[in-house]
C-alpha positions as CSV (number, residue, x, y, z in Angstrom):
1,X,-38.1,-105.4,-26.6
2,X,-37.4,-108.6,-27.9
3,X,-35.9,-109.7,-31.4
4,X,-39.2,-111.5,-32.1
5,X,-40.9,-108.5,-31.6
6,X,-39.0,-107.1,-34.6
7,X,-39.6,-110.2,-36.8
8,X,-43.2,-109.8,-35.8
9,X,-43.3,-106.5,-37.7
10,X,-40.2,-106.9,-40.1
11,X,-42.2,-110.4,-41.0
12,X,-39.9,-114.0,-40.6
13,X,-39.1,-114.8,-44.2
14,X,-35.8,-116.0,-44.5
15,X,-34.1,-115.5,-47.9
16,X,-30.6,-117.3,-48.3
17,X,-27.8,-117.9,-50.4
18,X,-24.6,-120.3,-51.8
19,X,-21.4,-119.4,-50.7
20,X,-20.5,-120.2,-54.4
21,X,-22.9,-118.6,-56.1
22,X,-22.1,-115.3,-58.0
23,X,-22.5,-112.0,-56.5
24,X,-24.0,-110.3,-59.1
25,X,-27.0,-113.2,-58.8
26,X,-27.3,-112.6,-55.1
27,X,-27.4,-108.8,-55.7
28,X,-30.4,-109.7,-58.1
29,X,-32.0,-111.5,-55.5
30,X,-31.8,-108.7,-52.7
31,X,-32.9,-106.2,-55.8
32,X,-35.9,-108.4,-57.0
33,X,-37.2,-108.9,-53.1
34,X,-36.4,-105.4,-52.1
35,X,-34.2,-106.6,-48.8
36,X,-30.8,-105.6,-47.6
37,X,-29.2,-108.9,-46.8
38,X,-29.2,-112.5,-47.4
39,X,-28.3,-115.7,-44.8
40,X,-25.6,-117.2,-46.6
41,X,-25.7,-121.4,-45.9
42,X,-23.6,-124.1,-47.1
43,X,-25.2,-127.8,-47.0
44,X,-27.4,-126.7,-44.0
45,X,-25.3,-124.0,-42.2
46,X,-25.0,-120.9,-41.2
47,X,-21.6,-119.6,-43.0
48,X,-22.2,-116.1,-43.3
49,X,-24.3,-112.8,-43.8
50,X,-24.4,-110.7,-47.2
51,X,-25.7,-107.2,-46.7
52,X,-26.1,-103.9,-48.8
53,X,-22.9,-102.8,-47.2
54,X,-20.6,-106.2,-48.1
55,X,-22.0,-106.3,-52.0
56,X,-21.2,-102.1,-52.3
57,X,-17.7,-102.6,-50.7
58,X,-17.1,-105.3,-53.4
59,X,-18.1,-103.0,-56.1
60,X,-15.8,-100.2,-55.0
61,X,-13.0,-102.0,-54.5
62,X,-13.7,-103.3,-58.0
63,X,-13.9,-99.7,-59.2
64,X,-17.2,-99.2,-60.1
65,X,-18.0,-102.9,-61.4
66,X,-19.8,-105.7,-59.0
67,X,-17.5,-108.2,-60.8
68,X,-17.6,-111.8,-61.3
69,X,-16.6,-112.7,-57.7
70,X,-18.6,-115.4,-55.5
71,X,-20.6,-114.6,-52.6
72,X,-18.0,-116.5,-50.3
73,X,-15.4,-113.6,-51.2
74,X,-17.9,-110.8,-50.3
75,X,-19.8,-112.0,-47.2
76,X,-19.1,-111.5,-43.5
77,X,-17.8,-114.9,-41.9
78,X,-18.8,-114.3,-38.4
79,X,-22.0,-113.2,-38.2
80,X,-23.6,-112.0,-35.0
81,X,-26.5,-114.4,-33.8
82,X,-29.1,-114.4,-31.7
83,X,-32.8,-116.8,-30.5
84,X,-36.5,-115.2,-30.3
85,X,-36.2,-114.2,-27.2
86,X,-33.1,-112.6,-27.0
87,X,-33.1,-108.6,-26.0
88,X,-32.5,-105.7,-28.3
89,X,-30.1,-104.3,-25.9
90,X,-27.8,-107.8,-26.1
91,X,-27.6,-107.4,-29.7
């Protein structure tokens, strides 16, 4: 199985995200569109991945509060990546 197998099913829209923008908006976002993690890009590039997991780490570190923190201090920097036609059991 192939990761565009997935995408085939999972669909191929691609929502993104500022680095600079607030994490409470991007939050909103995932909410609104019922997904669990945005492509974060900075003037055309990959710079990062927001997930479920990154914005409820923020909020318990923050005790309880998601804060007025950007998306840059919340998201993973290194992102995995893969093409198409990479292989499920290479990711």
């Amino acid at each position: 199985m192939k990761v565009s197998d997935i995408l085939r099913v999972k669909g191929n829209t691609l929502y993104t995200v500022k680095p600079d923008e607030r994490l409470a908006q991007a939050a909103a976002v995932m909410a609104e569109k019922d997904i669990g993690s945005l492509v974060v890009m900075d003037l055309g590039d990959l710079v990062g991945m927001l997930t479920f997991r990154e914005v409820i780490q923020t909020v318990v570190r923050n005790g309880g509060q998601i804060g007025t923190g950007s998306v840059r201090a919340a998201m993973d920097d290194a992102p995995l990546t893969c093409t198409m036609g990479t292989e499920l059991d290479e990711v």
